[in-house]
CHARMM internal coordinates of N, CA and C (Angstrom, degrees):
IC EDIT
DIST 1 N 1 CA 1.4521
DIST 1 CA 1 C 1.5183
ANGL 1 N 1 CA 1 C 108.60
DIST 1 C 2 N 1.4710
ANGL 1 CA 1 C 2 N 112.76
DIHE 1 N 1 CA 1 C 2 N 135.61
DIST 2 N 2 CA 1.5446
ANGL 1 C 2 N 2 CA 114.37
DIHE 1 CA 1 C 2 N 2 CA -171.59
DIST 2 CA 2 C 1.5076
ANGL 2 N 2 CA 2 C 102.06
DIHE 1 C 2 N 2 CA 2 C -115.89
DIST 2 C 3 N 1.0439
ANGL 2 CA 2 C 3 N 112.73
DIHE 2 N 2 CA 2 C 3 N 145.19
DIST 3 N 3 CA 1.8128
ANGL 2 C 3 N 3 CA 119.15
DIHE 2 CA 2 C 3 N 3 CA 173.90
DIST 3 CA 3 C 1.6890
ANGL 3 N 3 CA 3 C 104.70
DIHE 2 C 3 N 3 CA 3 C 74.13
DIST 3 C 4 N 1.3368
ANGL 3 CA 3 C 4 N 109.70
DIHE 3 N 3 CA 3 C 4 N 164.70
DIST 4 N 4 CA 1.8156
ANGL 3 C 4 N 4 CA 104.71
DIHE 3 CA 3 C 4 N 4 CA -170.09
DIST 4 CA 4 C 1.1803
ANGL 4 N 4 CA 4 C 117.30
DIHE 3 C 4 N 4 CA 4 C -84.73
DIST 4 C 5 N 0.8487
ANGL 4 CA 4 C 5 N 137.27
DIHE 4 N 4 CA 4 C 5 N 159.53
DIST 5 N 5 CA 1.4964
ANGL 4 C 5 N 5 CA 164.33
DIHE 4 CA 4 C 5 N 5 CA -178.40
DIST 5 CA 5 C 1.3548
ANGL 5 N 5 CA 5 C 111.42
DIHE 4 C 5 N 5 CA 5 C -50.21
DIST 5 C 6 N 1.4612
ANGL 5 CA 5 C 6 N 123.08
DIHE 5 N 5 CA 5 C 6 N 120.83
DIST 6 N 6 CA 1.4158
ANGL 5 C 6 N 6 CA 139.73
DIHE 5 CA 5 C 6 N 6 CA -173.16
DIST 6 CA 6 C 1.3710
ANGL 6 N 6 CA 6 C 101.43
DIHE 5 C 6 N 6 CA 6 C -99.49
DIST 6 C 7 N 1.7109
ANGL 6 CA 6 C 7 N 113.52
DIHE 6 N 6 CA 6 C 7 N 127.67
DIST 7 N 7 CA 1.4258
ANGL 6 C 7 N 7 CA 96.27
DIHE 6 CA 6 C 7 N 7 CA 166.54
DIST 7 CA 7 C 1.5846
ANGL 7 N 7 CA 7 C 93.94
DIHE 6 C 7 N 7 CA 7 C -135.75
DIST 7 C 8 N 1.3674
ANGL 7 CA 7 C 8 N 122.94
DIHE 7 N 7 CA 7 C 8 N 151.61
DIST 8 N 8 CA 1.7364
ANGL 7 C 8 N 8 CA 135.02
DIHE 7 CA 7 C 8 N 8 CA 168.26
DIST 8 CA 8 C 1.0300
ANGL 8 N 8 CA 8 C 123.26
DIHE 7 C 8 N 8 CA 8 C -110.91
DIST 8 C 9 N 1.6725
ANGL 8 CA 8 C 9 N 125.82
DIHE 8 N 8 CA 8 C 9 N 121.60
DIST 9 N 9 CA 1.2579
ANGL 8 C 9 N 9 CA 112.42
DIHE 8 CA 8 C 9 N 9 CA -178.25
DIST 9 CA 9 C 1.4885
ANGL 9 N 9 CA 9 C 93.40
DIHE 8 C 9 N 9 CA 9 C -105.38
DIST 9 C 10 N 1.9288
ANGL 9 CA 9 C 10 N 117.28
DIHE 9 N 9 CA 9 C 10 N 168.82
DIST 10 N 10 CA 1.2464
ANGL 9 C 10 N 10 CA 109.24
DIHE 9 CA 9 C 10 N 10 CA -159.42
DIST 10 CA 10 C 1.7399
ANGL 10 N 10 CA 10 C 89.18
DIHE 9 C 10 N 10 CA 10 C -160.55
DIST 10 C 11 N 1.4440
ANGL 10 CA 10 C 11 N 117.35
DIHE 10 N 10 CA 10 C 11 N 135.85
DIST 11 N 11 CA 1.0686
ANGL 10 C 11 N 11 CA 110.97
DIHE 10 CA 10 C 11 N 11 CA -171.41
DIST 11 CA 11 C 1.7634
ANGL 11 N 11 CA 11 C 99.93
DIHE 10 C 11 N 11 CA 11 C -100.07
DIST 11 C 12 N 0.9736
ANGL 11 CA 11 C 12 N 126.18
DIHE 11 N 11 CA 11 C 12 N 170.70
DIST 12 N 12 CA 1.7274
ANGL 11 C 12 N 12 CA 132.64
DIHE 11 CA 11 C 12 N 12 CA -160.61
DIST 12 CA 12 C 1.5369
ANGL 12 N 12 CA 12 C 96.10
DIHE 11 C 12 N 12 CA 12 C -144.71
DIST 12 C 13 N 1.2302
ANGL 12 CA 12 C 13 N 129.21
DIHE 12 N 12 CA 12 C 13 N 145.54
DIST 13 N 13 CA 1.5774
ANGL 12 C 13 N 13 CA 161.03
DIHE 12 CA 12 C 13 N 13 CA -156.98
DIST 13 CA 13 C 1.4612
ANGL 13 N 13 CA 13 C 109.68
DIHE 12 C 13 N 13 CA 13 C -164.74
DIST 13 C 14 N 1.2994
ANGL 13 CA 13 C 14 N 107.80
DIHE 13 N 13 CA 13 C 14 N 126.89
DIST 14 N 14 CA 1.4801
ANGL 13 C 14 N 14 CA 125.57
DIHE 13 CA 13 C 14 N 14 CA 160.07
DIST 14 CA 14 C 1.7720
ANGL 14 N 14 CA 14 C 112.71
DIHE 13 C 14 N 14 CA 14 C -57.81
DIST 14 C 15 N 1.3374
ANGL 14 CA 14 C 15 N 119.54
DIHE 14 N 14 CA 14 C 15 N -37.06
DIST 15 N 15 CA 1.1706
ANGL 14 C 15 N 15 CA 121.87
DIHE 14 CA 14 C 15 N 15 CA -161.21
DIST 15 CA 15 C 1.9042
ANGL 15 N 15 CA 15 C 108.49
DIHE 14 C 15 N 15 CA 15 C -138.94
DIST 15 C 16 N 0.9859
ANGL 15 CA 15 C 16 N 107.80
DIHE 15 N 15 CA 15 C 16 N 79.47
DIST 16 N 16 CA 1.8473
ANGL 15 C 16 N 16 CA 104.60
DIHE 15 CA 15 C 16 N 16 CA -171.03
DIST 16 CA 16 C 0.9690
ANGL 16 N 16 CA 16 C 111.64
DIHE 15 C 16 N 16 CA 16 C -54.46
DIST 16 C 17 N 1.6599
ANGL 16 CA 16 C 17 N 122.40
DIHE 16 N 16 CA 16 C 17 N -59.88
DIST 17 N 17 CA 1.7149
ANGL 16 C 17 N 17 CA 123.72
DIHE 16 CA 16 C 17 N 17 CA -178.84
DIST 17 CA 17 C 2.1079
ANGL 17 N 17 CA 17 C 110.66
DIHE 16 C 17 N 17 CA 17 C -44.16
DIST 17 C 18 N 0.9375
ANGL 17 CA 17 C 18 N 103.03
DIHE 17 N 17 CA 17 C 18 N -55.56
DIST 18 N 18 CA 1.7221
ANGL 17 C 18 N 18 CA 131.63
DIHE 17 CA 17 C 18 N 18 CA 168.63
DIST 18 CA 18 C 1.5805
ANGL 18 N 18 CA 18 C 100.64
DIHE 17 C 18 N 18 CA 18 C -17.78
DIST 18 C 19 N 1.8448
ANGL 18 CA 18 C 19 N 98.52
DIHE 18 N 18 CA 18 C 19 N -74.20
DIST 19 N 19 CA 1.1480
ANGL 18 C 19 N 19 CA 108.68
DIHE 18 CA 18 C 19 N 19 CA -140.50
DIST 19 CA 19 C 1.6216
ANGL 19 N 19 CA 19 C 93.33
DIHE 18 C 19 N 19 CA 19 C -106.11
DIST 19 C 20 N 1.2347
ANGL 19 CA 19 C 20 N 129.14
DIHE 19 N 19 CA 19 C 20 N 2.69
DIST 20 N 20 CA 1.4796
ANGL 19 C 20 N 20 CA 134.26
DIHE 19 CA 19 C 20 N 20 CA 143.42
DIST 20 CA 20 C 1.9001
ANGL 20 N 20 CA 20 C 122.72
DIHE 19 C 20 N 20 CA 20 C -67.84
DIST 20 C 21 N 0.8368
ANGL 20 CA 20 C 21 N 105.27
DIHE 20 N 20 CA 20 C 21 N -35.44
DIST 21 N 21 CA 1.5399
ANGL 20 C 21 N 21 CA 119.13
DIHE 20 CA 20 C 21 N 21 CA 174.53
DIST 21 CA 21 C 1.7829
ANGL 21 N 21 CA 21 C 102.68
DIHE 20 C 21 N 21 CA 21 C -71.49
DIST 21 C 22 N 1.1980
ANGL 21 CA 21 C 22 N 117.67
DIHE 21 N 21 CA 21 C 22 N -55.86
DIST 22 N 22 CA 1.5998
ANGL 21 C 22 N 22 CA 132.06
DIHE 21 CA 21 C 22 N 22 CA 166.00
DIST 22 CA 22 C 1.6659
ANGL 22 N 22 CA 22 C 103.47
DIHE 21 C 22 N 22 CA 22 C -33.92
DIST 22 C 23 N 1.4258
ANGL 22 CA 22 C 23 N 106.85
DIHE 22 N 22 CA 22 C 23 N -71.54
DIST 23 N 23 CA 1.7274
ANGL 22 C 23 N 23 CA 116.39
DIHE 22 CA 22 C 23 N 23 CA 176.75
DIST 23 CA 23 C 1.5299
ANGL 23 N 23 CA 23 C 107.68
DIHE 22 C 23 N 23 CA 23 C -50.92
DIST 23 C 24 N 1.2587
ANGL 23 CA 23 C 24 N 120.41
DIHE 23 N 23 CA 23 C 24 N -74.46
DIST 24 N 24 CA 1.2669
ANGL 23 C 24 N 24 CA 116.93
DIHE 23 CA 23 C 24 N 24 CA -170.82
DIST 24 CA 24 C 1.8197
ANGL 24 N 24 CA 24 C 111.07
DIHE 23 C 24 N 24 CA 24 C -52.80
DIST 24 C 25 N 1.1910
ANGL 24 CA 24 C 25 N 126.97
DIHE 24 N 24 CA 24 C 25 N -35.47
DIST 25 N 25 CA 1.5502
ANGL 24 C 25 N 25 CA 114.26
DIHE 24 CA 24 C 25 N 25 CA 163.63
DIST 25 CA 25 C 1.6276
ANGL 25 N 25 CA 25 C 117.31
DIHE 24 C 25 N 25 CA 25 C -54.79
DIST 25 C 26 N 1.5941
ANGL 25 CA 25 C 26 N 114.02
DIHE 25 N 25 CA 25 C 26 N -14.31
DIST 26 N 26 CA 1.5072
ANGL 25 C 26 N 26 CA 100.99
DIHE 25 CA 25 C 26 N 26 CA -169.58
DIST 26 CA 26 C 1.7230
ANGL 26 N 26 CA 26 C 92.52
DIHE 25 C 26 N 26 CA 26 C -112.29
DIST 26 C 27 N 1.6938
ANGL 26 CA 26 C 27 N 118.80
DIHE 26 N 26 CA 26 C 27 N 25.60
DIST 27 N 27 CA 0.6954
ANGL 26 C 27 N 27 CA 79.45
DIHE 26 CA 26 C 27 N 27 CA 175.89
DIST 27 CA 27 C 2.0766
ANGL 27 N 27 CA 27 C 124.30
DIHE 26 C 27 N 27 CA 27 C 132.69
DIST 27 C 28 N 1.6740
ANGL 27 CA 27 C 28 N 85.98
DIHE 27 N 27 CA 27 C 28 N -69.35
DIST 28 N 28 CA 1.1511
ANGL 27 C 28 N 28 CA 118.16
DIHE 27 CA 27 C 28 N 28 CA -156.75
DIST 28 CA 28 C 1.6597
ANGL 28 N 28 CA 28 C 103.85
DIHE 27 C 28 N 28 CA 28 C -60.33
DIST 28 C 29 N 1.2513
ANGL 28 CA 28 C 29 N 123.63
DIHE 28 N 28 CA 28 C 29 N 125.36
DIST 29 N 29 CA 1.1940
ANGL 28 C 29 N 29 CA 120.69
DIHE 28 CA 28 C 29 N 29 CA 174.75
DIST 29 CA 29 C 1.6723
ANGL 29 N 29 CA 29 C 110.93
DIHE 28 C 29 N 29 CA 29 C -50.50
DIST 29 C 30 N 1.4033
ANGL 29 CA 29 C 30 N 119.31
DIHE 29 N 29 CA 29 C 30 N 164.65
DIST 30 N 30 CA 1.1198
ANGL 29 C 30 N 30 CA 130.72
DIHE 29 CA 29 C 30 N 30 CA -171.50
DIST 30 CA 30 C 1.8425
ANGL 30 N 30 CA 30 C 108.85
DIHE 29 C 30 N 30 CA 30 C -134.11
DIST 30 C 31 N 1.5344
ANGL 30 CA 30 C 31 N 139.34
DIHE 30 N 30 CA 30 C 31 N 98.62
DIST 31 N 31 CA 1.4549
ANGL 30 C 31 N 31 CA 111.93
DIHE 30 CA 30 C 31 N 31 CA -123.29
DIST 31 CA 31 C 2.1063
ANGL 31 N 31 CA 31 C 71.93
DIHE 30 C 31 N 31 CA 31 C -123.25
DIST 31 C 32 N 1.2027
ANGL 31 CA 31 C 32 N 139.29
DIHE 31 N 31 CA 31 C 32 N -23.71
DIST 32 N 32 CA 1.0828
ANGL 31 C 32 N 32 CA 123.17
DIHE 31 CA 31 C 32 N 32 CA -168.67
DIST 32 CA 32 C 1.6496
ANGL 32 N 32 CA 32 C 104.71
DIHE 31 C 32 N 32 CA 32 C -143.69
DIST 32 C 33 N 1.4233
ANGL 32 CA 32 C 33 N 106.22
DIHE 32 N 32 CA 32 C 33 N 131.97
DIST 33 N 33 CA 1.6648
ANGL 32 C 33 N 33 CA 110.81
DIHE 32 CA 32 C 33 N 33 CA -166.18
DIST 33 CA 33 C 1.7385
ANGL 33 N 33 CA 33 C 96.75
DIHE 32 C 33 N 33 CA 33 C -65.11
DIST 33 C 34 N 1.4482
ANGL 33 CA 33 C 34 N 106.18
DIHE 33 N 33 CA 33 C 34 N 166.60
DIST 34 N 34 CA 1.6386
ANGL 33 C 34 N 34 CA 97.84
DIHE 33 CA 33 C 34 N 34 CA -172.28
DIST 34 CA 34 C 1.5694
ANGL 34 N 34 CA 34 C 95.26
DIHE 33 C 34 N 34 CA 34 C -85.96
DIST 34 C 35 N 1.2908
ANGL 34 CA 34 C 35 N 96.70
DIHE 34 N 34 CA 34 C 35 N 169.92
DIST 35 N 35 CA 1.5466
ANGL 34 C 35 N 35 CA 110.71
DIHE 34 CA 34 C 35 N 35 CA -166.31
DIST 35 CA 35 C 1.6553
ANGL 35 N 35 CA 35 C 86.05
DIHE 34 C 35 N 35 CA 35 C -154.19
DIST 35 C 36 N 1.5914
ANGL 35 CA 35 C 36 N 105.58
DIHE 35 N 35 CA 35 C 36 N 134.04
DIST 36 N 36 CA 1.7093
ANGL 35 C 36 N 36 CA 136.92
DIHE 35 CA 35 C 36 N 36 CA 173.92
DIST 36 CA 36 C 1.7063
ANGL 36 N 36 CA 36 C 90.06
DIHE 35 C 36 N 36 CA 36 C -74.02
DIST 36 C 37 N 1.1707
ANGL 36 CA 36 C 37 N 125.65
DIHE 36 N 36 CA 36 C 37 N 124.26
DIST 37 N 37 CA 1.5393
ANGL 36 C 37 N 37 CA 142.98
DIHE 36 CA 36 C 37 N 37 CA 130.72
DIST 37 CA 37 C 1.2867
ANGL 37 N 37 CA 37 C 134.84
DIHE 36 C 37 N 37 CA 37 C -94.52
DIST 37 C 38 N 1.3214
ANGL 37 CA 37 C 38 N 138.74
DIHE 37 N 37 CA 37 C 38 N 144.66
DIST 38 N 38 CA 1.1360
ANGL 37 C 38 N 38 CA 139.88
DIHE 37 CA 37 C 38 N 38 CA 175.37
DIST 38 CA 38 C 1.3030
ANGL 38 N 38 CA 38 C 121.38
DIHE 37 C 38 N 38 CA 38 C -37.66
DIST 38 C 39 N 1.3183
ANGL 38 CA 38 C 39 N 114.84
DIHE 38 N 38 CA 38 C 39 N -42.91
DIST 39 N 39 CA 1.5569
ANGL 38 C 39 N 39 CA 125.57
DIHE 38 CA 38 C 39 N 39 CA 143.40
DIST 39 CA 39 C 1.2223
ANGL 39 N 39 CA 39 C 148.24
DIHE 38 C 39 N 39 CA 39 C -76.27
DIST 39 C 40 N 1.8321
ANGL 39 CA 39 C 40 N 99.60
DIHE 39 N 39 CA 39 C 40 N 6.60
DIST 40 N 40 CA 1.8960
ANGL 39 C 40 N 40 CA 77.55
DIHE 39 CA 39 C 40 N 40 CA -176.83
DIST 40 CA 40 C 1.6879
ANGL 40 N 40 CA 40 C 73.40
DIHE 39 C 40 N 40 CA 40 C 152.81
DIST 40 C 41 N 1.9357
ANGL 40 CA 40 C 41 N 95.21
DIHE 40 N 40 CA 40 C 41 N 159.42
DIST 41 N 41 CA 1.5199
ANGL 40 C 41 N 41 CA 99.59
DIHE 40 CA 40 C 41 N 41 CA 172.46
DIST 41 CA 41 C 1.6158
ANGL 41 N 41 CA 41 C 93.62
DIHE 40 C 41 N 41 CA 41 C -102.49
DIST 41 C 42 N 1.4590
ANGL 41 CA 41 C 42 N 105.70
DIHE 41 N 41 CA 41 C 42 N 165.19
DIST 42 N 42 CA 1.7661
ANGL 41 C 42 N 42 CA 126.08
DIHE 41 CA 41 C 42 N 42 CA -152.82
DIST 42 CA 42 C 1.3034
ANGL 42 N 42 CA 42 C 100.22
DIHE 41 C 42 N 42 CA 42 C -158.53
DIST 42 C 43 N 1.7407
ANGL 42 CA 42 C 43 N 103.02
DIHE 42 N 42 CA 42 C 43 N 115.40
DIST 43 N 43 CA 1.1816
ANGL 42 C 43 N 43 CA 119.50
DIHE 42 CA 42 C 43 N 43 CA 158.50
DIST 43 CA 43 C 1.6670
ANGL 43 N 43 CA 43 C 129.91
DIHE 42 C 43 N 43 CA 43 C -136.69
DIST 43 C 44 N 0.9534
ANGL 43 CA 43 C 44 N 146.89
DIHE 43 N 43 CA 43 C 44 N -150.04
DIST 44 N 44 CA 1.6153
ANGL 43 C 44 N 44 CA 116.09
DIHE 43 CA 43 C 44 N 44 CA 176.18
DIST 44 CA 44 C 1.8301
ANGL 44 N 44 CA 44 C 100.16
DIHE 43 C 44 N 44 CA 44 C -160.32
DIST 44 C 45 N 1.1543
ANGL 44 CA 44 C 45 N 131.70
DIHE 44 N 44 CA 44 C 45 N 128.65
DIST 45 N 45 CA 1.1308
ANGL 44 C 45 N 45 CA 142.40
DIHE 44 CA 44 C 45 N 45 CA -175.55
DIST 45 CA 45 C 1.9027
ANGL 45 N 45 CA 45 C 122.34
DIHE 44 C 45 N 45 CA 45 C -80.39
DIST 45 C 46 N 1.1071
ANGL 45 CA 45 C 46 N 163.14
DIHE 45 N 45 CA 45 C 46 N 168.81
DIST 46 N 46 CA 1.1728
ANGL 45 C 46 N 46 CA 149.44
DIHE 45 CA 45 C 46 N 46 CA 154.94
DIST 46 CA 46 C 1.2575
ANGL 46 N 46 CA 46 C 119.37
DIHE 45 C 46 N 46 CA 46 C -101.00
DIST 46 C 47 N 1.4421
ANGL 46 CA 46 C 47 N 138.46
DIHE 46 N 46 CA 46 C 47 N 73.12
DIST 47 N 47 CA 1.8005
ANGL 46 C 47 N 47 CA 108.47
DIHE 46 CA 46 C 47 N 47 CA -159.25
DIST 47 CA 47 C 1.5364
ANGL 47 N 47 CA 47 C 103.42
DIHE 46 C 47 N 47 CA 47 C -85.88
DIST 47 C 48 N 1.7282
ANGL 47 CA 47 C 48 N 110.29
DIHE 47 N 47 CA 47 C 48 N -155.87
DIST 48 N 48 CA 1.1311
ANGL 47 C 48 N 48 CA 105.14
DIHE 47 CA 47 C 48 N 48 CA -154.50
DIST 48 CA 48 C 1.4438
ANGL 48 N 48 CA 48 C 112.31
DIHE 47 C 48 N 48 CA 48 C -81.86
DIST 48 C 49 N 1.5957
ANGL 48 CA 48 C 49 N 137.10
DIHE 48 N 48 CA 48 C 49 N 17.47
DIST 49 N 49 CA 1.0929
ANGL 48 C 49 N 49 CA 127.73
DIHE 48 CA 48 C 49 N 49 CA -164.79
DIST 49 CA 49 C 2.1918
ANGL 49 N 49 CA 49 C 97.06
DIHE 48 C 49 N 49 CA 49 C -103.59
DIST 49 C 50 N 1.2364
ANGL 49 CA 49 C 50 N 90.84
DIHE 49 N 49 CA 49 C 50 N -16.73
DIST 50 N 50 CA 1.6007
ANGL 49 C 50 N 50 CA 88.34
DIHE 49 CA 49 C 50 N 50 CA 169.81
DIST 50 CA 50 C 1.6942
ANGL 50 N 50 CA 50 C 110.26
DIHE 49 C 50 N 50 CA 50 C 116.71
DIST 50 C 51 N 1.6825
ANGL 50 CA 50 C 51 N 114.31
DIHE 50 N 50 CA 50 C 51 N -10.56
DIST 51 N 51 CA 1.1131
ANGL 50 C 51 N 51 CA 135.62
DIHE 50 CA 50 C 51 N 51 CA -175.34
DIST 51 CA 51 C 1.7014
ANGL 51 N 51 CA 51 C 119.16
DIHE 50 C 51 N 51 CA 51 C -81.75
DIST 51 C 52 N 1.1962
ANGL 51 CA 51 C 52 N 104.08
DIHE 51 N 51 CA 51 C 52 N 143.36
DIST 52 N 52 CA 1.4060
ANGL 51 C 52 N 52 CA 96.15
DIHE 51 CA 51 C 52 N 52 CA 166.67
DIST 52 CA 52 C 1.6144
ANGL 52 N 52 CA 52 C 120.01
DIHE 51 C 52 N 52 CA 52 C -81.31
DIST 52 C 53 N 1.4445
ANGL 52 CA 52 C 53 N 123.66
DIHE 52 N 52 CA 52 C 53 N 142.32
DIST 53 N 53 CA 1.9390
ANGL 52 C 53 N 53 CA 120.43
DIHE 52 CA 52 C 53 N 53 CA -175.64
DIST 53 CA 53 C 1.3361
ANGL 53 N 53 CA 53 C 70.98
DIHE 52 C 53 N 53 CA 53 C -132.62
DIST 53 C 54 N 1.7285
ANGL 53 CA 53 C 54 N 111.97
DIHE 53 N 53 CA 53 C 54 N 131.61
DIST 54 N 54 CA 1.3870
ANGL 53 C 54 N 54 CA 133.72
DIHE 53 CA 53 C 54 N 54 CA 151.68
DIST 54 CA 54 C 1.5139
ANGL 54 N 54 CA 54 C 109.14
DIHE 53 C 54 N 54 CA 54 C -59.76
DIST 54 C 55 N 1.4447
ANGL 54 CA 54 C 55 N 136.83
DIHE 54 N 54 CA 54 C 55 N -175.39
DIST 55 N 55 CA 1.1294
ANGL 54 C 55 N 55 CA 148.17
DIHE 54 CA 54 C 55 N 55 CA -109.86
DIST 55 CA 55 C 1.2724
ANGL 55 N 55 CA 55 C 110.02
DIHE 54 C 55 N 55 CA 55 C 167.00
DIST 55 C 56 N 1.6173
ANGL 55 CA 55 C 56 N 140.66
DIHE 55 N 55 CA 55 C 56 N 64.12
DIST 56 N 56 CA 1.7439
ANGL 55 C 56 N 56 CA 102.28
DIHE 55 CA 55 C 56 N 56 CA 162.14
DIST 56 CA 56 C 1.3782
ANGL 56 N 56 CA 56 C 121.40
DIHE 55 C 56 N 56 CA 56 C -113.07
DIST 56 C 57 N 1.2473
ANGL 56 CA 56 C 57 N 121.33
DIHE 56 N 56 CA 56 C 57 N -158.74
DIST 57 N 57 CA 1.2820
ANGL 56 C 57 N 57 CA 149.81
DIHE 56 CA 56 C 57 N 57 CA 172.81
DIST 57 CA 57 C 1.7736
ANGL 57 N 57 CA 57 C 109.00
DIHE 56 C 57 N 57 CA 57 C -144.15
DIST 57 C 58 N 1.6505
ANGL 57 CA 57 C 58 N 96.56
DIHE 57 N 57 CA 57 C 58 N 75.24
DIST 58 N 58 CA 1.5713
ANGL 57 C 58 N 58 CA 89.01
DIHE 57 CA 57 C 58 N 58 CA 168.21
DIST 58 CA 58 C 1.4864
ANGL 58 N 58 CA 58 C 130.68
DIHE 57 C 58 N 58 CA 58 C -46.52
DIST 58 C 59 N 1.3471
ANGL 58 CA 58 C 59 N 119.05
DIHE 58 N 58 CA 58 C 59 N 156.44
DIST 59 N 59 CA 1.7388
ANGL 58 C 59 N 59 CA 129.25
DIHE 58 CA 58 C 59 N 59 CA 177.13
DIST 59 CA 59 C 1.4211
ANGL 59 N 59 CA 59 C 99.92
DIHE 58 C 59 N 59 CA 59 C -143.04
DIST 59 C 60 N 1.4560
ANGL 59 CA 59 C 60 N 118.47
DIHE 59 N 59 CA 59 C 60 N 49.46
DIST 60 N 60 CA 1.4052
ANGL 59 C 60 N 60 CA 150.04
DIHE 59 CA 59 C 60 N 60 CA 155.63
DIST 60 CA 60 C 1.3194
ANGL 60 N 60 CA 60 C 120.45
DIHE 59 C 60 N 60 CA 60 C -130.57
DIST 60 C 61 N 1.8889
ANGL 60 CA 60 C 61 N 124.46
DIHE 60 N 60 CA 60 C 61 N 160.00
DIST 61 N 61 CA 1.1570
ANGL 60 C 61 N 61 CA 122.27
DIHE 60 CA 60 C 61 N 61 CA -179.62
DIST 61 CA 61 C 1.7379
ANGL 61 N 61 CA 61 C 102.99
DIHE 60 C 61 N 61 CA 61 C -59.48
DIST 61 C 62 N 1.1388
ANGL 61 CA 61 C 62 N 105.59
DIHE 61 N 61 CA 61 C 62 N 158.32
DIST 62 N 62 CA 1.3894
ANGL 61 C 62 N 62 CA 112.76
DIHE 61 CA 61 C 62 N 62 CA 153.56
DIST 62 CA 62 C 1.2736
ANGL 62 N 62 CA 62 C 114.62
DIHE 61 C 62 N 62 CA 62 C -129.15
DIST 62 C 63 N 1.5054
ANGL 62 CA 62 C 63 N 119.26
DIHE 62 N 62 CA 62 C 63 N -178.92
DIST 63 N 63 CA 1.5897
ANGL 62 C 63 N 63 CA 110.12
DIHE 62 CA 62 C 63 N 63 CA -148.44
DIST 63 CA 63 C 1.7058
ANGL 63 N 63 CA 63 C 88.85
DIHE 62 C 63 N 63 CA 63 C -105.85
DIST 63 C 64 N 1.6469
ANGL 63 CA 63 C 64 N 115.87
DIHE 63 N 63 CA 63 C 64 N -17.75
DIST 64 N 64 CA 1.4555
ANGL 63 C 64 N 64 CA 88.10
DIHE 63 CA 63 C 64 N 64 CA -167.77
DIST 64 CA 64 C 1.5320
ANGL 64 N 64 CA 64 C 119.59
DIHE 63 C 64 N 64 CA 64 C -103.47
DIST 64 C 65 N 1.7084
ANGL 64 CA 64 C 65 N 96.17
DIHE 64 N 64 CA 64 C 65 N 18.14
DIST 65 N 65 CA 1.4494
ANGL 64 C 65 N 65 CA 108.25
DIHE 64 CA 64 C 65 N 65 CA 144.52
DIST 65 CA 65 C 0.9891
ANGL 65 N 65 CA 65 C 141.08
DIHE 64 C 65 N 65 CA 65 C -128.17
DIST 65 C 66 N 1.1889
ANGL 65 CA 65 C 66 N 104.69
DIHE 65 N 65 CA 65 C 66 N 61.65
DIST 66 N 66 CA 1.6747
ANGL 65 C 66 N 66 CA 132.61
DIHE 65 CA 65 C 66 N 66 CA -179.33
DIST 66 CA 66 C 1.4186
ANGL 66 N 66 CA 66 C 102.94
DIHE 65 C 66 N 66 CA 66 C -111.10
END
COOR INIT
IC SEED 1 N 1 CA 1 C
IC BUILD
C-alpha cells in the first residue's frame, strides 16, 4: 500500500427521507443530493464544525437486527 491510510466515518438511519426532513427543520445544511448505491442510499450532512458527515440508509443486513 502506497500513500496513508484513508479512513470514513458514516452515520446510518433507519429512515433517510424521515430523518433528512428532521435535519432540514433544525436547520441543518444538506451538502449532497441522495444518490442509490449498491449498498444503501447516501447523502452527507454539514454540521457545525464545517465538515462534511455522510448519511445512509443501508440495503444490507445490519447487525442490530439480527
Amino acid at each position: 500500500m502506497s500513500g496513508p491510510s484513508q479512513h470514513e466515518f458514516c452515520l446510518m438511519c433507519d429512515a433517510l427521507d424521515a430523518q433528512l426532513g428532521e435535519l432540514r427543520a433544525r436547520g441543518v445544511e444538506i451538502t449532497r443530493p441522495v444518490s442509490e448505491q449498491r449498498w444503501g442510499r447516501l447523502t452527507a450532512v454539514r454540521p457545525p464544525s464545517g465538515a462534511e458527515l455522510p448519511l445512509y440508509e443501508p440495503r444490507h443486513p445490519v447487525a442490530h437486527s439480527l
